[in-house]
mmCIF file of the N, C-alpha and C atoms, coordinates in Angstrom:
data_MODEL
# 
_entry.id   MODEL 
# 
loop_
_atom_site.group_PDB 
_atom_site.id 
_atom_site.type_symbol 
_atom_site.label_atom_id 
_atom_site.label_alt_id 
_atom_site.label_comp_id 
_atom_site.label_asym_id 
_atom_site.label_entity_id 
_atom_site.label_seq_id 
_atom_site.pdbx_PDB_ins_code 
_atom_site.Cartn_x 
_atom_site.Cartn_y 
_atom_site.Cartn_z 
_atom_site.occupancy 
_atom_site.B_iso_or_equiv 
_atom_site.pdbx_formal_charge 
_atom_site.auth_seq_id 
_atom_site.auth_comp_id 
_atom_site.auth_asym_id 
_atom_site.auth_atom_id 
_atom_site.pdbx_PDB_model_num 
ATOM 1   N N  . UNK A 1 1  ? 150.045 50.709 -87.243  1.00 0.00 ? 1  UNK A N  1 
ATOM 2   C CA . UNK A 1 1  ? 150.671 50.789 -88.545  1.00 0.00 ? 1  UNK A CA 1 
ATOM 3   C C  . UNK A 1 1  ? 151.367 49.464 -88.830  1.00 0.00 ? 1  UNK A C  1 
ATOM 4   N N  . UNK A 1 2  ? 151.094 48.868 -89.873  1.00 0.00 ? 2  UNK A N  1 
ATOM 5   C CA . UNK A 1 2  ? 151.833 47.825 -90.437  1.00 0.00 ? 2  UNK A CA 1 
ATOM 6   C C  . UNK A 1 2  ? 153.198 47.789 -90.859  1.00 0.00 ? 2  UNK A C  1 
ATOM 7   N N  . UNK A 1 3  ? 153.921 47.044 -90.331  1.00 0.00 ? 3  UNK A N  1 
ATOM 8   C CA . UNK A 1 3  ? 155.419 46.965 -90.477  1.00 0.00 ? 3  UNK A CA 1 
ATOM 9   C C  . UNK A 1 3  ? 156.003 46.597 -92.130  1.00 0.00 ? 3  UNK A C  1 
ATOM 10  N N  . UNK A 1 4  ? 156.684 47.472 -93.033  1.00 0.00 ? 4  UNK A N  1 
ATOM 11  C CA . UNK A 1 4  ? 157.147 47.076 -94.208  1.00 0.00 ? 4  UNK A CA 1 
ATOM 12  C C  . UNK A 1 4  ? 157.908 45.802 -94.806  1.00 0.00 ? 4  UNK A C  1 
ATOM 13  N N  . UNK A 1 5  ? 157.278 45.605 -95.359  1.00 0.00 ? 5  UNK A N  1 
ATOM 14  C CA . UNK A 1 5  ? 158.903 44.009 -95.590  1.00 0.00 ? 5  UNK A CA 1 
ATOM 15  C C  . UNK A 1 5  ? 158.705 44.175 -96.967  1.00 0.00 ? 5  UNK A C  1 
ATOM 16  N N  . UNK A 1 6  ? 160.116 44.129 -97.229  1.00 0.00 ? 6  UNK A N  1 
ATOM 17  C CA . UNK A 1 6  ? 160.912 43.948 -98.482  1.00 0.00 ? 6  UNK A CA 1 
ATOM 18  C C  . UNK A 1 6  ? 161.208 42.733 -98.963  1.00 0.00 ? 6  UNK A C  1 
ATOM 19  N N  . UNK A 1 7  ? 160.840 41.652 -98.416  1.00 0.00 ? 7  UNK A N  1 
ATOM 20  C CA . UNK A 1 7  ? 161.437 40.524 -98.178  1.00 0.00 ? 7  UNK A CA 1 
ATOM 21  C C  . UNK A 1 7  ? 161.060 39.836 -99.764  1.00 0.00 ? 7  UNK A C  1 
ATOM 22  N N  . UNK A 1 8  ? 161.602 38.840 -100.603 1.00 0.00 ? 8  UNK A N  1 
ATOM 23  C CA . UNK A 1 8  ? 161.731 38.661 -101.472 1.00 0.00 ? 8  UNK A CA 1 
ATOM 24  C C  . UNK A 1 8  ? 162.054 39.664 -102.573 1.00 0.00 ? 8  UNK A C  1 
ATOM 25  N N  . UNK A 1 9  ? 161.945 40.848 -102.728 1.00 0.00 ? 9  UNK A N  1 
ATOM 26  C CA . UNK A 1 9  ? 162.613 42.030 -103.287 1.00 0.00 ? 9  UNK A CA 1 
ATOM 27  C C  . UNK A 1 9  ? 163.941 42.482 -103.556 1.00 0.00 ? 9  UNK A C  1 
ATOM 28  N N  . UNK A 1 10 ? 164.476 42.991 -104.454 1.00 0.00 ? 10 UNK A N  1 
ATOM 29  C CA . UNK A 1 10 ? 165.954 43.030 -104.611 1.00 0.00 ? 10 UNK A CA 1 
ATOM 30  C C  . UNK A 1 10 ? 166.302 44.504 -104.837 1.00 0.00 ? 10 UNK A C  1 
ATOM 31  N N  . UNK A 1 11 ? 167.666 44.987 -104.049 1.00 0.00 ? 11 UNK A N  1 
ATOM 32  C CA . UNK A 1 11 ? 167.471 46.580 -104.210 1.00 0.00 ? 11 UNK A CA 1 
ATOM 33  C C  . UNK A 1 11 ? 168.861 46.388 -105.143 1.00 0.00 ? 11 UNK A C  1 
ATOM 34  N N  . UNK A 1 12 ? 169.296 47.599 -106.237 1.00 0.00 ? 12 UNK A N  1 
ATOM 35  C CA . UNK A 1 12 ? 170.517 47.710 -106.125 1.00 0.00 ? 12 UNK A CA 1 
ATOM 36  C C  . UNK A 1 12 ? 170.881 48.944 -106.315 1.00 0.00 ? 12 UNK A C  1 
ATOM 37  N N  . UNK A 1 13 ? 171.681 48.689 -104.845 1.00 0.00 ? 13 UNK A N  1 
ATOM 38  C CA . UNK A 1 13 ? 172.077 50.310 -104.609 1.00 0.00 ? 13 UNK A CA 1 
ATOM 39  C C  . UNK A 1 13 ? 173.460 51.059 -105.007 1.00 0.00 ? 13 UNK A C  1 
ATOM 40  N N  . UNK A 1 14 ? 173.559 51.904 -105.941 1.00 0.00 ? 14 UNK A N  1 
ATOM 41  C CA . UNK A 1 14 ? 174.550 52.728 -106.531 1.00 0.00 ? 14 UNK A CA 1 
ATOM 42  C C  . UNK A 1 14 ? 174.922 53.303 -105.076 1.00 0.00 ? 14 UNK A C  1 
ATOM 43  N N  . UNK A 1 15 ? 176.480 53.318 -104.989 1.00 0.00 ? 15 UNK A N  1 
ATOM 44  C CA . UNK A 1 15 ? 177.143 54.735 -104.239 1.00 0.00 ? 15 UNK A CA 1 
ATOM 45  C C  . UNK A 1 15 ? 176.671 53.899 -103.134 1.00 0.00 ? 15 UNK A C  1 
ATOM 46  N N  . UNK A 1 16 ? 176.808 52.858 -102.661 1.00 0.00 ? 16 UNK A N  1 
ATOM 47  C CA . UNK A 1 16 ? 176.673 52.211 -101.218 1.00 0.00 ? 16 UNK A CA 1 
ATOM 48  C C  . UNK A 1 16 ? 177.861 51.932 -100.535 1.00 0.00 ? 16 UNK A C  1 
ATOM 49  N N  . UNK A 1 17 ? 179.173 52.490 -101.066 1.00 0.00 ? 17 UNK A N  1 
ATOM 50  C CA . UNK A 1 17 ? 180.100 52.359 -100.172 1.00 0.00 ? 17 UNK A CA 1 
ATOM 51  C C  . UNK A 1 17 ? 180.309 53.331 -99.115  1.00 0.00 ? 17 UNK A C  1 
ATOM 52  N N  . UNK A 1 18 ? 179.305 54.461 -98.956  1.00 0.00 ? 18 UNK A N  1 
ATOM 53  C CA . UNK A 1 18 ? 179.464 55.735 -98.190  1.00 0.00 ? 18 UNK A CA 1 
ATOM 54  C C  . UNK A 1 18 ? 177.955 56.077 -98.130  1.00 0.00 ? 18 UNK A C  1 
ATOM 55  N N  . UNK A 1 19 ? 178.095 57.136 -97.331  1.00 0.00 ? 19 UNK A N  1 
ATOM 56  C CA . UNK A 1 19 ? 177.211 58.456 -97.109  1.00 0.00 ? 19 UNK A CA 1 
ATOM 57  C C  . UNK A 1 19 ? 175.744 57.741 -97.121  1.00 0.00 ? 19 UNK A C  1 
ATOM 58  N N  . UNK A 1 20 ? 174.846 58.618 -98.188  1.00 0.00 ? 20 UNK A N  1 
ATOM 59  C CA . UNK A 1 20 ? 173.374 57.948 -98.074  1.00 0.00 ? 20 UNK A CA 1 
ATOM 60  C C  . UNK A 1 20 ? 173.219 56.760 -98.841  1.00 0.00 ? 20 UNK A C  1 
ATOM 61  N N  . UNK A 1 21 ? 173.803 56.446 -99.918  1.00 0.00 ? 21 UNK A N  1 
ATOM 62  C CA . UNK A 1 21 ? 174.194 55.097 -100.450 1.00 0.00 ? 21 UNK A CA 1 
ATOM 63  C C  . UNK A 1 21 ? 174.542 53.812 -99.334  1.00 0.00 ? 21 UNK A C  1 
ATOM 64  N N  . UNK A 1 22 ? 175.033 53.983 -98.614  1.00 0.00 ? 22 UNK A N  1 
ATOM 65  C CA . UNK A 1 22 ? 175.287 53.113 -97.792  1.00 0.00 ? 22 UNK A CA 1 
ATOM 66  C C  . UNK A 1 22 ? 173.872 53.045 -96.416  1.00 0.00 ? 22 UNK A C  1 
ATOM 67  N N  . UNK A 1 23 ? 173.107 54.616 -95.972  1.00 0.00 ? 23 UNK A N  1 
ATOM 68  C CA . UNK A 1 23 ? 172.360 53.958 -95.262  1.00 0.00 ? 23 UNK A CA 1 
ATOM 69  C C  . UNK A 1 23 ? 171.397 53.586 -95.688  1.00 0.00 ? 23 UNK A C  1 
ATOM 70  N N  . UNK A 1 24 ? 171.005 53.278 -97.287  1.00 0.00 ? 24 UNK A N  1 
ATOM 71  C CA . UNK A 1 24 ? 170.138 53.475 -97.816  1.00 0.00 ? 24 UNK A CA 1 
ATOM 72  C C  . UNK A 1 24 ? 170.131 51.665 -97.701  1.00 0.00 ? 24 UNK A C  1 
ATOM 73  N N  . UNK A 1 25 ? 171.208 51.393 -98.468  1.00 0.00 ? 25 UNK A N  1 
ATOM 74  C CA . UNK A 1 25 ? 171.383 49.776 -98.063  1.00 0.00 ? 25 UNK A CA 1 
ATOM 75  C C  . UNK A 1 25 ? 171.063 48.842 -96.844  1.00 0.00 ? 25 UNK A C  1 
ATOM 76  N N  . UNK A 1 26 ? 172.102 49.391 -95.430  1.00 0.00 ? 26 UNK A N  1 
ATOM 77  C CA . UNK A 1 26 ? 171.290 49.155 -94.493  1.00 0.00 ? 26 UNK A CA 1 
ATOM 78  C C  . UNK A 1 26 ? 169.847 49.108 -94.047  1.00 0.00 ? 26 UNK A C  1 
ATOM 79  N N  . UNK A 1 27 ? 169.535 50.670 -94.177  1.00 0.00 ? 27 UNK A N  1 
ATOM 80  C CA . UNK A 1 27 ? 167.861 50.370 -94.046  1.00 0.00 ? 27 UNK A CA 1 
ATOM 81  C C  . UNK A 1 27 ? 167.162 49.508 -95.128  1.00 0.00 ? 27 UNK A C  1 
ATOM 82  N N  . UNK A 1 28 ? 167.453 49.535 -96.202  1.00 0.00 ? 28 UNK A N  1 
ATOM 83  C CA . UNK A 1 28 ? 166.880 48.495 -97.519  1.00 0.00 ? 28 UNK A CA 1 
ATOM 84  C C  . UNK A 1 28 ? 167.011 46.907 -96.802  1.00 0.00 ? 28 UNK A C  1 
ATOM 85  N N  . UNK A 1 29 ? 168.208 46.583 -96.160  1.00 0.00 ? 29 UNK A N  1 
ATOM 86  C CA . UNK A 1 29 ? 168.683 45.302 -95.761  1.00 0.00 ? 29 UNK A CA 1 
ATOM 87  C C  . UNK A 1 29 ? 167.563 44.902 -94.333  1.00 0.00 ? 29 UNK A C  1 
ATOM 88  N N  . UNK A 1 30 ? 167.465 46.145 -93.753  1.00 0.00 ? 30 UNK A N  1 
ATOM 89  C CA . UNK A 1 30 ? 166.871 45.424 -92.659  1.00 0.00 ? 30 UNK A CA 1 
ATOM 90  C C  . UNK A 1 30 ? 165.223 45.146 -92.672  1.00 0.00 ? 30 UNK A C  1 
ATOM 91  N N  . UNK A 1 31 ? 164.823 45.737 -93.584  1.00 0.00 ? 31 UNK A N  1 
ATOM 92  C CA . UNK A 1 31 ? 163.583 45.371 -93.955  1.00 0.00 ? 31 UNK A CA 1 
ATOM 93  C C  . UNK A 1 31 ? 163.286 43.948 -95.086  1.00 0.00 ? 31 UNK A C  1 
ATOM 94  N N  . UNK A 1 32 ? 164.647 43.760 -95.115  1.00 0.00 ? 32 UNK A N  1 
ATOM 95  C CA . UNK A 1 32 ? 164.470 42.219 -95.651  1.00 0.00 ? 32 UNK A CA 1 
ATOM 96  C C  . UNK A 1 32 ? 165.032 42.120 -97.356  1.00 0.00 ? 32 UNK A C  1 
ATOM 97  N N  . UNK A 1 33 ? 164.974 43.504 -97.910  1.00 0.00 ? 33 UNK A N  1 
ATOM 98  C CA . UNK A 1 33 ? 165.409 43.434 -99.365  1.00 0.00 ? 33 UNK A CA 1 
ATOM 99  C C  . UNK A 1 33 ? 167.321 42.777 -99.666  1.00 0.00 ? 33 UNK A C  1 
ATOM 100 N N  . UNK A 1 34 ? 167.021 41.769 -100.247 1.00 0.00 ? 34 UNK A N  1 
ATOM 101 C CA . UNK A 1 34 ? 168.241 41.270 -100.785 1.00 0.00 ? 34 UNK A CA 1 
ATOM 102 C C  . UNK A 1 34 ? 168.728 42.653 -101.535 1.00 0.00 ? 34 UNK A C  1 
ATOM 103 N N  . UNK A 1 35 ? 170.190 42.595 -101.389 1.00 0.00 ? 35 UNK A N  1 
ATOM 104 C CA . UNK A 1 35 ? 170.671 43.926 -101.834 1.00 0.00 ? 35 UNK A CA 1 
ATOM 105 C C  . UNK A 1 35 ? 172.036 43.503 -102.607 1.00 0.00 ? 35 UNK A C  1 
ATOM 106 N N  . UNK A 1 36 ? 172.464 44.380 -103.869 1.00 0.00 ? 36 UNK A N  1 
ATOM 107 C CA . UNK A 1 36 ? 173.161 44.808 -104.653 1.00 0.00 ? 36 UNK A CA 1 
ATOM 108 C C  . UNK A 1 36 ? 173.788 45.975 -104.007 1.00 0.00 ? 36 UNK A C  1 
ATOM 109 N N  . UNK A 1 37 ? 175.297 45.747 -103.719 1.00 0.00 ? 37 UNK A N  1 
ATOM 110 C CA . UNK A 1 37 ? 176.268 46.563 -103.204 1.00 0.00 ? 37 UNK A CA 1 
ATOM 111 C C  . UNK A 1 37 ? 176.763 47.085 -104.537 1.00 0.00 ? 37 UNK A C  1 
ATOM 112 N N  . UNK A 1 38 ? 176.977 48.488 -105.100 1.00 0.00 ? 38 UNK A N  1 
ATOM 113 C CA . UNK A 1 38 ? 177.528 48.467 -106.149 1.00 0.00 ? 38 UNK A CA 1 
ATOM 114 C C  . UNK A 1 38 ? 178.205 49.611 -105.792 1.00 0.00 ? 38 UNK A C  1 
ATOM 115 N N  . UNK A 1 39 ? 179.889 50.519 -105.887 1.00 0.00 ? 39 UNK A N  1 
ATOM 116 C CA . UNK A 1 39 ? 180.165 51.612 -105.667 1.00 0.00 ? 39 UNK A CA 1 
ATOM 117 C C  . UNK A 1 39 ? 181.987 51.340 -106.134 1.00 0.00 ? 39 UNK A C  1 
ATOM 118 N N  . UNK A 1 40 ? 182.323 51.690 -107.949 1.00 0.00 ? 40 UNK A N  1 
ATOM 119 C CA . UNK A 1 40 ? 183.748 51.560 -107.876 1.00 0.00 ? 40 UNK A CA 1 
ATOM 120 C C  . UNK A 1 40 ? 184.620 52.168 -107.214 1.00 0.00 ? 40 UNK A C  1 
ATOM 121 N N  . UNK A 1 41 ? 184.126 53.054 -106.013 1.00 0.00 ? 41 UNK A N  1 
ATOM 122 C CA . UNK A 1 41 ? 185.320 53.763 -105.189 1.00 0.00 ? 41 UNK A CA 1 
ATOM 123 C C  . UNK A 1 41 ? 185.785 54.723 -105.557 1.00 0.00 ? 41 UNK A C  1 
ATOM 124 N N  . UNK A 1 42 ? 185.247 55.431 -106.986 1.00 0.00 ? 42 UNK A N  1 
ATOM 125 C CA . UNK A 1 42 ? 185.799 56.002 -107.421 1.00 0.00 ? 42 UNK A CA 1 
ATOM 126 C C  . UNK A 1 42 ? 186.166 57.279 -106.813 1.00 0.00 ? 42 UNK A C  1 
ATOM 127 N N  . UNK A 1 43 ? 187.034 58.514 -107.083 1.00 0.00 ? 43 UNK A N  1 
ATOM 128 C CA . UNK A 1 43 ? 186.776 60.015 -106.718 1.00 0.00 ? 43 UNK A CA 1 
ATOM 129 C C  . UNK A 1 43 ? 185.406 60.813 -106.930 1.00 0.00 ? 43 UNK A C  1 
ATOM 130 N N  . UNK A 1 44 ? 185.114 61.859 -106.473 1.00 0.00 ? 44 UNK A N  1 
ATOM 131 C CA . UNK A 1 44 ? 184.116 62.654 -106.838 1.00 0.00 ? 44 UNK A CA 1 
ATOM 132 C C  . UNK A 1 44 ? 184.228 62.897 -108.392 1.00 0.00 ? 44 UNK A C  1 
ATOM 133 N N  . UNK A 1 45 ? 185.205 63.317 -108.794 1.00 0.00 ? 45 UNK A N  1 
ATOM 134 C CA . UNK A 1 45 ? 185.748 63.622 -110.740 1.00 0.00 ? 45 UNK A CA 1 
ATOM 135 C C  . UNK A 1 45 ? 185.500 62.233 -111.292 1.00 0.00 ? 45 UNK A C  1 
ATOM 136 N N  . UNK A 1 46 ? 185.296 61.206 -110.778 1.00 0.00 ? 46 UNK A N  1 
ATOM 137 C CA . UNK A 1 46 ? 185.287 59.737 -111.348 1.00 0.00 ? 46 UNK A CA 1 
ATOM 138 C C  . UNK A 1 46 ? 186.800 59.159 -111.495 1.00 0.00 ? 46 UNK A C  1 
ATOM 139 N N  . UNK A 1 47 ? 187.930 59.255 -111.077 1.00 0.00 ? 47 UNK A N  1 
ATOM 140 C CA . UNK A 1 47 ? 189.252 58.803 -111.353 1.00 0.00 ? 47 UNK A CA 1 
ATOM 141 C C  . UNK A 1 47 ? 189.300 57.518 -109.939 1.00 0.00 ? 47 UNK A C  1 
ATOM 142 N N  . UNK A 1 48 ? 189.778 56.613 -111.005 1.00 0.00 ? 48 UNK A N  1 
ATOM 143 C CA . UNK A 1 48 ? 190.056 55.769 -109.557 1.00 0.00 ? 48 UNK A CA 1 
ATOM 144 C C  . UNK A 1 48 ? 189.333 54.721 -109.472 1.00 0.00 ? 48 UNK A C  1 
ATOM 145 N N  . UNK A 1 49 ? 189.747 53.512 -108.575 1.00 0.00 ? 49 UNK A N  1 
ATOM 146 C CA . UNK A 1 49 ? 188.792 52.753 -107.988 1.00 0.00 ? 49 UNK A CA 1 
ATOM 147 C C  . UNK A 1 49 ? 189.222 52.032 -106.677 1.00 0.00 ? 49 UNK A C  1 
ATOM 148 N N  . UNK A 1 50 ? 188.496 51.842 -105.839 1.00 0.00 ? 50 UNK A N  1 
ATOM 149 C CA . UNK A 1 50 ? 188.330 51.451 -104.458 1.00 0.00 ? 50 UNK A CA 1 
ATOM 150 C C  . UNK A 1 50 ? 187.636 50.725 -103.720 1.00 0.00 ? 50 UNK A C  1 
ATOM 151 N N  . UNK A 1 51 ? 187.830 49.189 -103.391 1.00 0.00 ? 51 UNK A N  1 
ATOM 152 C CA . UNK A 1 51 ? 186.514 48.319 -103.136 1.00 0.00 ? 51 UNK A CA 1 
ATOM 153 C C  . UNK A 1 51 ? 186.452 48.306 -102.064 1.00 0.00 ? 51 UNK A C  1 
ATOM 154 N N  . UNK A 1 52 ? 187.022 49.263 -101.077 1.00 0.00 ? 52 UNK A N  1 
ATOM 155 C CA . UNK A 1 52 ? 187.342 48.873 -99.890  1.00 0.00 ? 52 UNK A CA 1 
ATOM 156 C C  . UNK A 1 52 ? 185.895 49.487 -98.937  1.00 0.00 ? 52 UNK A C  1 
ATOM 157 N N  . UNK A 1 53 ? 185.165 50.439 -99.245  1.00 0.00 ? 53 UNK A N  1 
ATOM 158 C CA . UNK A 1 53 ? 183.879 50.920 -98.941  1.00 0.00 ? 53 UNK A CA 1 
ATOM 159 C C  . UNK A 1 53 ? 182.749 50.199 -98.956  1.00 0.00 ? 53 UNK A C  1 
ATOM 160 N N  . UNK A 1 54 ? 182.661 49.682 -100.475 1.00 0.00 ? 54 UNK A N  1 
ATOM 161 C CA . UNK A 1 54 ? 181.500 48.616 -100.801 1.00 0.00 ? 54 UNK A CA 1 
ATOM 162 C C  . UNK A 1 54 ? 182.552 47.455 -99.874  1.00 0.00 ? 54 UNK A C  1 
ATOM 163 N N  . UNK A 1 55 ? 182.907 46.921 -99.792  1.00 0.00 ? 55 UNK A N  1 
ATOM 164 C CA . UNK A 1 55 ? 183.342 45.832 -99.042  1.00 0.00 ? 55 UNK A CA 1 
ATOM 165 C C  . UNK A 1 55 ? 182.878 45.577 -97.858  1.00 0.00 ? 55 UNK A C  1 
ATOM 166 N N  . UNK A 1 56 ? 183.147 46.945 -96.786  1.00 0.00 ? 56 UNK A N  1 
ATOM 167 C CA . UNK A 1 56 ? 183.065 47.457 -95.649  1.00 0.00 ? 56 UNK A CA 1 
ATOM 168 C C  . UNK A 1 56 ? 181.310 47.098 -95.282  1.00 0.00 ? 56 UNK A C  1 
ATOM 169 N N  . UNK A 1 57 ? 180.296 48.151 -96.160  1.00 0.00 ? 57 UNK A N  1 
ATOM 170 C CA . UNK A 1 57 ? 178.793 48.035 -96.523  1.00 0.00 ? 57 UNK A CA 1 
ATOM 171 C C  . UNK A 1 57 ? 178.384 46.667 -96.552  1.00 0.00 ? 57 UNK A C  1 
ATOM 172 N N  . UNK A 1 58 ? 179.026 45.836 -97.434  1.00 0.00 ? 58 UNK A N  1 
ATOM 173 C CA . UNK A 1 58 ? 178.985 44.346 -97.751  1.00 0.00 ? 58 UNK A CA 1 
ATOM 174 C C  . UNK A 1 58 ? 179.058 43.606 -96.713  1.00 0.00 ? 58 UNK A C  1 
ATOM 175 N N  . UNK A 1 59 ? 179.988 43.781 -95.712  1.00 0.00 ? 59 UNK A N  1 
ATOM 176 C CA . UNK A 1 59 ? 180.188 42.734 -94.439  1.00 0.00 ? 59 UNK A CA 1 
ATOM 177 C C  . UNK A 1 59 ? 179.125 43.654 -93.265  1.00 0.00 ? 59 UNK A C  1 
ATOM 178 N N  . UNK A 1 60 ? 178.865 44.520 -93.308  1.00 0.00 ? 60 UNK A N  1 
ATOM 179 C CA . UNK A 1 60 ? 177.766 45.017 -92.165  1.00 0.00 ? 60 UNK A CA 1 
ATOM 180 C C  . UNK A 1 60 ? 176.391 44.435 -92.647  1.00 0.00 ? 60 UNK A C  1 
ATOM 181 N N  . UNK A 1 61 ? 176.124 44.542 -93.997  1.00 0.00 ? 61 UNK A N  1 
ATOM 182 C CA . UNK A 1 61 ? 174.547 43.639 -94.266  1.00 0.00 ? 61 UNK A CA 1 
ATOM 183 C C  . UNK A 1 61 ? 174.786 42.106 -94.199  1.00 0.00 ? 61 UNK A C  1 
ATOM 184 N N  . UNK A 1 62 ? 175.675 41.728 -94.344  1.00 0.00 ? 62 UNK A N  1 
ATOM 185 C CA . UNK A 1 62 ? 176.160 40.503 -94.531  1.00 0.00 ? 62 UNK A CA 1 
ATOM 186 C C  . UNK A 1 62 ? 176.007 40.194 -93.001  1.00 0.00 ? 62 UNK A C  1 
ATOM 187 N N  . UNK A 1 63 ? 176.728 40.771 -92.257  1.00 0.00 ? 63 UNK A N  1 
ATOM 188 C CA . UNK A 1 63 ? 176.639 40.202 -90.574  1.00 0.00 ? 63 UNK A CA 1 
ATOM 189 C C  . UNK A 1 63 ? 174.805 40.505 -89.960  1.00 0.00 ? 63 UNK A C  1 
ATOM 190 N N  . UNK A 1 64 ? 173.894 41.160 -90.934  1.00 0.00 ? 64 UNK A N  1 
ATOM 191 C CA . UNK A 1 64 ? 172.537 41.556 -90.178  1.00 0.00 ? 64 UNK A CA 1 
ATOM 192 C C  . UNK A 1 64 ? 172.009 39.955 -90.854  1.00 0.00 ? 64 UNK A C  1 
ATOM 193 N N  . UNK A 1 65 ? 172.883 39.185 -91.448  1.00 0.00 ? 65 UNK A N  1 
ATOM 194 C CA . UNK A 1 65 ? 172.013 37.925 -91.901  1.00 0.00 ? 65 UNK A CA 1 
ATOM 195 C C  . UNK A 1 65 ? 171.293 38.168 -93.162  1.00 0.00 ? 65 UNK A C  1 
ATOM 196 N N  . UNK A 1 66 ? 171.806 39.680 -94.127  1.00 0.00 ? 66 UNK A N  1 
ATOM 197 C CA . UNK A 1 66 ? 171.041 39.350 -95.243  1.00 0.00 ? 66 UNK A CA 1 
ATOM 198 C C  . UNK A 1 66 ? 171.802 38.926 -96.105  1.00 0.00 ? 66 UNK A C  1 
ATOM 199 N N  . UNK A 1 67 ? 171.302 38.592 -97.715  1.00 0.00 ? 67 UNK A N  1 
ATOM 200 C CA . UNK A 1 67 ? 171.657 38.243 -98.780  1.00 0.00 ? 67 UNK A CA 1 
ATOM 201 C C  . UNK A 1 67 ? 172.576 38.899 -99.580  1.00 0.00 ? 67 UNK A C  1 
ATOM 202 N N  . UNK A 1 68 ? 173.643 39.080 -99.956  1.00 0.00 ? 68 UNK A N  1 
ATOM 203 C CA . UNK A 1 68 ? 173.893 39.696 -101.023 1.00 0.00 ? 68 UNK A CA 1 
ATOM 204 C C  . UNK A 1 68 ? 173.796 38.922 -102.373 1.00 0.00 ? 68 UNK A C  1 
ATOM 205 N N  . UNK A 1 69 ? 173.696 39.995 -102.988 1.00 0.00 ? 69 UNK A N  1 
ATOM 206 C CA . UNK A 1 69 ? 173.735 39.265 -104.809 1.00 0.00 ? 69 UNK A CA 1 
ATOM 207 C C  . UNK A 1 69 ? 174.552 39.979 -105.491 1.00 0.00 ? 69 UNK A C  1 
# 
């Protein structure tokens, strides 16, 4: 089976500061797709904001050597 690459491709992933948003990024990242961290932190009701998740997401793809945009 042939191995996937994403590589020149750009993902952007909603809700990547957590849960499947976030492994969705990782796995998106390690197959090479430059990735869009996007997630205002908000609450489940939408109140609020919090960069501290996407941040978190941001420095783990960031340390696998990929791109952010």
């Amino acid at each position: 089976m042939s191995k996937i690459s994403l590589k020149e491709k750009v993902a952007l992933i909603t809700g990547a500061g957590g849960a499947l948003g976030r492994s969705h990024a990782l796995c998106l990242a390690t197959l090479g797709a430059k990735i869009i961290v996007n997630d205002v932190g908000g609450s489940v009701s939408g109140v609020g904001q919090d960069r501290t998740n996407a941040e978190e997401t941001a420095s783990l793809i960031r340390s696998m050597g990929v791109k952010l945009l």
